[in-house]
C-alpha positions in Angstrom: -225.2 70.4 28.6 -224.4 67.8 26.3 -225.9 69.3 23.0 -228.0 66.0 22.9 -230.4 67.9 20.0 -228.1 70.1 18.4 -229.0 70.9 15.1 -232.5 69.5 15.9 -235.8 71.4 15.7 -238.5 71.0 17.5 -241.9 72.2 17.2 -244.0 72.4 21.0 -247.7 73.3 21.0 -249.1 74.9 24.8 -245.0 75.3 25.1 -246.1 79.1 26.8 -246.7 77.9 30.4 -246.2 74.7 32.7 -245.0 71.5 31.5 -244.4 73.0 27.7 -242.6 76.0 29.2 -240.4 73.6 31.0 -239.4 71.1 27.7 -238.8 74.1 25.5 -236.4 75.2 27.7 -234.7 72.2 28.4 -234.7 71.5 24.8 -233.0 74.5 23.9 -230.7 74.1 26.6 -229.6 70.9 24.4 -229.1 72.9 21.6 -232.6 72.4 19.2 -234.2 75.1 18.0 -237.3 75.5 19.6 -241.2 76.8 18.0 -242.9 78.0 20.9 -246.7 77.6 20.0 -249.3 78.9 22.7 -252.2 81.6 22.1 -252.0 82.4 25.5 -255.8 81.1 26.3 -257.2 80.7 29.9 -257.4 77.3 31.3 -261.1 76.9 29.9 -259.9 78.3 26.6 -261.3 81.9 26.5 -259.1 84.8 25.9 -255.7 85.2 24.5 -252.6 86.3 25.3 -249.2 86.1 23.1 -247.6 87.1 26.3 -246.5 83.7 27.2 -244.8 82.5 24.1 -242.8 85.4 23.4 -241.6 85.4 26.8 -240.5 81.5 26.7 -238.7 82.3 23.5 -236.6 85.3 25.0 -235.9 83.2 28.2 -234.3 80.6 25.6 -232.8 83.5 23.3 -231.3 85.5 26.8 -229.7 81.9 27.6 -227.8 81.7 24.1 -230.1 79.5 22.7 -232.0 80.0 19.1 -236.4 80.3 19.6 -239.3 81.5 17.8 -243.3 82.2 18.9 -246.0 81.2 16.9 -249.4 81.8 18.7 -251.6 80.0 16.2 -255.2 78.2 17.6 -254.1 74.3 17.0 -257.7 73.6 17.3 -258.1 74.5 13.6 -256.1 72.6 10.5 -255.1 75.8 9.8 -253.4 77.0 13.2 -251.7 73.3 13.3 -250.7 73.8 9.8 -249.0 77.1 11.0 -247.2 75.6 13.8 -245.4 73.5 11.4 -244.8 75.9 8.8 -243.0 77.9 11.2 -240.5 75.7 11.4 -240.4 75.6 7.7 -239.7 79.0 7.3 -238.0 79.8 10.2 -235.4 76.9 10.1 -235.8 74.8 6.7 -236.6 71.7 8.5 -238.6 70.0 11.2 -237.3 67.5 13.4 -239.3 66.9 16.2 -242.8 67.7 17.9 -244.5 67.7 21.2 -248.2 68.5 21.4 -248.8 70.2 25.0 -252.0 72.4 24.1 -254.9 71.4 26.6 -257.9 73.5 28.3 -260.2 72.4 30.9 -264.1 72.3 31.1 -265.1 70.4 33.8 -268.3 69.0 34.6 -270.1 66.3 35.5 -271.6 64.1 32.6 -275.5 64.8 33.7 -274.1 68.5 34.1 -272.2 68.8 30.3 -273.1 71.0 27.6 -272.4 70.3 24.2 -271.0 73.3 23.7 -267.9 72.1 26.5 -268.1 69.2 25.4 -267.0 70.3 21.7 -264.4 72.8 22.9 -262.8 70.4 24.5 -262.3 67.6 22.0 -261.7 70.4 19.6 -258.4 71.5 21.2 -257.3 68.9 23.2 -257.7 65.8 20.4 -258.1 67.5 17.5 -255.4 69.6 18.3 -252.9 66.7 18.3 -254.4 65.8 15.1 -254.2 69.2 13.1 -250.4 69.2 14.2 -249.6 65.6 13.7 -250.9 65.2 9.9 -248.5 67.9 8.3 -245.8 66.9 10.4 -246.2 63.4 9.4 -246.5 64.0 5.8 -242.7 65.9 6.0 -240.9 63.0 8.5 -242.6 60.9 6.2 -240.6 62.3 3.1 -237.1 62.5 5.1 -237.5 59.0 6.9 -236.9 60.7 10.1 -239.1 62.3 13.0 -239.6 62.1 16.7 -243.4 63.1 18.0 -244.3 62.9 21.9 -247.8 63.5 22.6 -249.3 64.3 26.1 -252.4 62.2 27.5 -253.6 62.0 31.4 -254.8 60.0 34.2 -258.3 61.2 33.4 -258.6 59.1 30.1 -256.2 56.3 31.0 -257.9 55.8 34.5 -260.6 58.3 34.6 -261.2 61.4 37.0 -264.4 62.3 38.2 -266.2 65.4 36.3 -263.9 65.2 33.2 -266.2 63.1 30.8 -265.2 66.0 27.8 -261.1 65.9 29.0 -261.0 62.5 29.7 -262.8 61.3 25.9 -260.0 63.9 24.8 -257.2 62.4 26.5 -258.4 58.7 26.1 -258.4 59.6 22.4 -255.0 60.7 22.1 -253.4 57.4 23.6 -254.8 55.8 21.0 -254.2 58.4 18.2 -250.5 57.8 19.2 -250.8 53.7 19.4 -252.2 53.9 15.5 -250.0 56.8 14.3 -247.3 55.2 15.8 -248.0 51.8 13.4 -248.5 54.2 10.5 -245.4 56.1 10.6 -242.7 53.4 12.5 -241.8 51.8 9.0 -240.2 55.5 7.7 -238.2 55.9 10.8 -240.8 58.2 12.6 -241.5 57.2 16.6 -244.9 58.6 18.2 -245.1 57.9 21.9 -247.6 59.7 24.6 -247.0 61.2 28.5 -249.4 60.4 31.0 -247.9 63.7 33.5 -248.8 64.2 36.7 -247.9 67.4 37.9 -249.0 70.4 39.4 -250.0 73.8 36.4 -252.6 76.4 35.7 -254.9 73.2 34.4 -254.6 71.2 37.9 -254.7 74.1 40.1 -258.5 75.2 38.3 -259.7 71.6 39.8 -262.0 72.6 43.2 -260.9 71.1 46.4 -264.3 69.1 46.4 -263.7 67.2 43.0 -260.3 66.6 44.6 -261.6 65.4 47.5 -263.9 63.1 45.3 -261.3 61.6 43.7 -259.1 60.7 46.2 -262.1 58.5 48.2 -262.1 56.5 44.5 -258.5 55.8 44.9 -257.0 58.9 42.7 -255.1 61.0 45.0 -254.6 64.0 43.9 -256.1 63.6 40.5 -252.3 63.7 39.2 -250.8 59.7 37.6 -252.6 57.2 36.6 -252.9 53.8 39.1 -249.7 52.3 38.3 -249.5 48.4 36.6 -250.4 45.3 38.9 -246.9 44.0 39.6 -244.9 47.6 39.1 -243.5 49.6 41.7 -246.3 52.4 43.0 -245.1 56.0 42.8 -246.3 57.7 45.5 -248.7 60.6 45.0 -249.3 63.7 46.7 -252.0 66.5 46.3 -249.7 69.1 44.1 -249.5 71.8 47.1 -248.3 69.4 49.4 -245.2 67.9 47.1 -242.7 69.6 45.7 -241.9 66.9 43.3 -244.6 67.5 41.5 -243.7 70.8 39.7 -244.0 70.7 35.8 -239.9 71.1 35.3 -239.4 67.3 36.5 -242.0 65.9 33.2 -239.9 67.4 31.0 -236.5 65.4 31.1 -238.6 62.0 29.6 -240.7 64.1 27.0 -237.2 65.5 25.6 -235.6 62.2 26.1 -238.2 61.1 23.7 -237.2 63.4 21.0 -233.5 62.1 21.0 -232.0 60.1 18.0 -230.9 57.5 20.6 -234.6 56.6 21.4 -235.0 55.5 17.9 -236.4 52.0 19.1 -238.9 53.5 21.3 -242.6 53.8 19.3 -246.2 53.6 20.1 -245.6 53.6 24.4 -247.5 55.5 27.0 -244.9 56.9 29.9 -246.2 57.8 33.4 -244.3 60.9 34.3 -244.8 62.2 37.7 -241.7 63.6 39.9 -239.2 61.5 40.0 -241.4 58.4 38.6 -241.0 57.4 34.5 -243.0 54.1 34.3 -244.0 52.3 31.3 -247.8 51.8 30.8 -248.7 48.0 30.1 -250.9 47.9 26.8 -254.8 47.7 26.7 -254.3 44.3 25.1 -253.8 41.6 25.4 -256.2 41.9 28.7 -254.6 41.1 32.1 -257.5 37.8 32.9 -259.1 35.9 30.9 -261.7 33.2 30.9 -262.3 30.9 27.8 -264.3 28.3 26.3 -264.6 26.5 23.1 -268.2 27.5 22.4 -270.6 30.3 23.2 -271.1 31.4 26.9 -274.8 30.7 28.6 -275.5 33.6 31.0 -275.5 31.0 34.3 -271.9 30.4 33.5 -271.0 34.1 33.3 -272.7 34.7 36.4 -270.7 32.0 38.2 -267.2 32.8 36.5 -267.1 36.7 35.7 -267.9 37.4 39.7 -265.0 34.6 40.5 -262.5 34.4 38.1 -262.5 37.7 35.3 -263.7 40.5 38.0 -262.2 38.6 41.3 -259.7 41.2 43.0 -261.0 44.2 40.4 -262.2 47.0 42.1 -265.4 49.2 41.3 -263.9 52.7 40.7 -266.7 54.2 41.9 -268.9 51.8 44.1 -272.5 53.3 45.5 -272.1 54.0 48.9 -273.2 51.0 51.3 -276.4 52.8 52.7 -278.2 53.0 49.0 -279.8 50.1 47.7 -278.7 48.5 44.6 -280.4 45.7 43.0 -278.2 42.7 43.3 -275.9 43.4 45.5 -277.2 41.4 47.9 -278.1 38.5 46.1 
């Protein structure tokens, strides 16, 4: 390897299993020094296990390379506080983060509790949040800091029976889009992975919601649809490709961390086998229609239909045999 983070280090929450397993090693492998934060929960967040992270950071300490585990609940200021002080007083210094950490309650939004609702949020936003506002505060200070967060097809393009993930997810692209304007100016880049690729998370999705998703055009529930204009990476259901294993997100998520990458801040990557694409921005919006004046409904009508909607599918269209007011009309 090429030492591309020597000296560097690098703080991973979730980093136990999957996708984070798969950066920390690579990481190490370039020579950072690698926390390795996971509590070692179940995909729906029950349980723990420190089994995972202490297992990651003897893989990286049996390869020559330097690790430590920290199996603190991100979900909490005070577990996301721990993750970075870790790397305090373990190395002196923090360099980079990645923020991994992500459980799974799925269930359709008539279906929801509050209760997985909440847990959700809790960990998967929050849990950026708790990690990203004392890391912020030190990068800050030394004008220098490289944060990747992780965000998914089911907030960027939505997947069915995800309401709770998907409000998560949707919420950290644009926790990175503003934390990236906030920090930018002291030398601090925050960008955001959309994977797709097969884990523990994935494989707890039932072949039926699967099936669901790929009739609304989401195959395999992995990457998000890609831009109008771009190339379309192909997409498989995870058994079926072997390109979709968590080891081939990692090379962009560590690229991400490197000094080199300096320019890069406030971007959404699509990551899935051998696919890196760039997400085009929410705004400015893709078609527009405009008029010096306010809009009478009759004109809507005639120009939303034909001009702003024209080509735009429905994501999830009523089936053909169940009446719906104004289709017809």
């Amino acid at each position: 390897m090429a030492n591309l983070l020597e000296g560097k280090v690098i703080a991973m929450t979730g980093a136990g299993r999957g996708i984070g397993r798969e950066c920390a090693l690579l990481a190490a492998s370039e020579g950072a020094r690698v926390i390795v934060n996971d509590p070692g929960v179940n995909p729906d967040g029950s349980g723990t296990d420190n089994g995972p992270a202490a297992q990651v950071v003897e893989e990286i300490k049996k390869a020559g390379g330097e690790a430590v585990a920290n199996f603190a609940d991100v979900s909490t200021m005070e577990g996301g506080e721990s993750v970075i002080r870790t790397a305090l007083d373990t190395y002196g210094r923090l360099d980079g983060l990645i923020n991994l950490a992500a459980i799974l309650r799925d269930r359709m939004i008539f279906n929801l509790t509050e209760q997985e609702w909440d847990d959700v949020i809790r960990v998967d936003l929050k849990g950026h949040f708790t990690t990203i506002k004392p890391a912020s505060v030190l990068m800050r200070q030394q004008r220098y800091g490289r944060i990747v967060n992780y965000s998914s097809v089911s907030g960027l393009q939505g997947n069915s029976g995800q309401a709770n993930y998907g409000a998560a997810k949707a919420g950290v692209a644009g926790l990175t889009r503003v934390a990236a304007r906030d920090l930018g100016r002291y030398g601090v880049t925050v960008n955001c992975i959309a994977p797709g690729a097969a884990t523990r998370l994935t494989a707890t999705v039932p072949q039926s919601a699967r099936d669901l998703r790929a009739a609304r055009g989401i195959a395999g529930g992995g990457a998000p649809a890609p831009v109008a204009g771009a190339a379309p990476a192909p997409v498989q259901a995870p058994e079926a490709d072997p390109m979709r294993g968590p080891d081939m997100v990692a090379p962009m998520t560590v690229y991400l961390l490197l000094d080199e990458a300096w320019n890069i801040n406030g971007r959404i990557f699509q990551v899935s086998g051998g696919h890196v694409g760039l997400l085009q921005d929410m705004y400015p919006p893709f078609k527009n229609i405009y008029k010096n004046g306010r809009w009478t409904l009759d004109e809507l009508r005639q120009l939303v239909p034909a001009q702003l909607m024209n080509g735009v599918a429905n994501p999830a269209a009523p089936p053909a045999d169940l009446q719906v007011p104004g289709r017809d009309s």
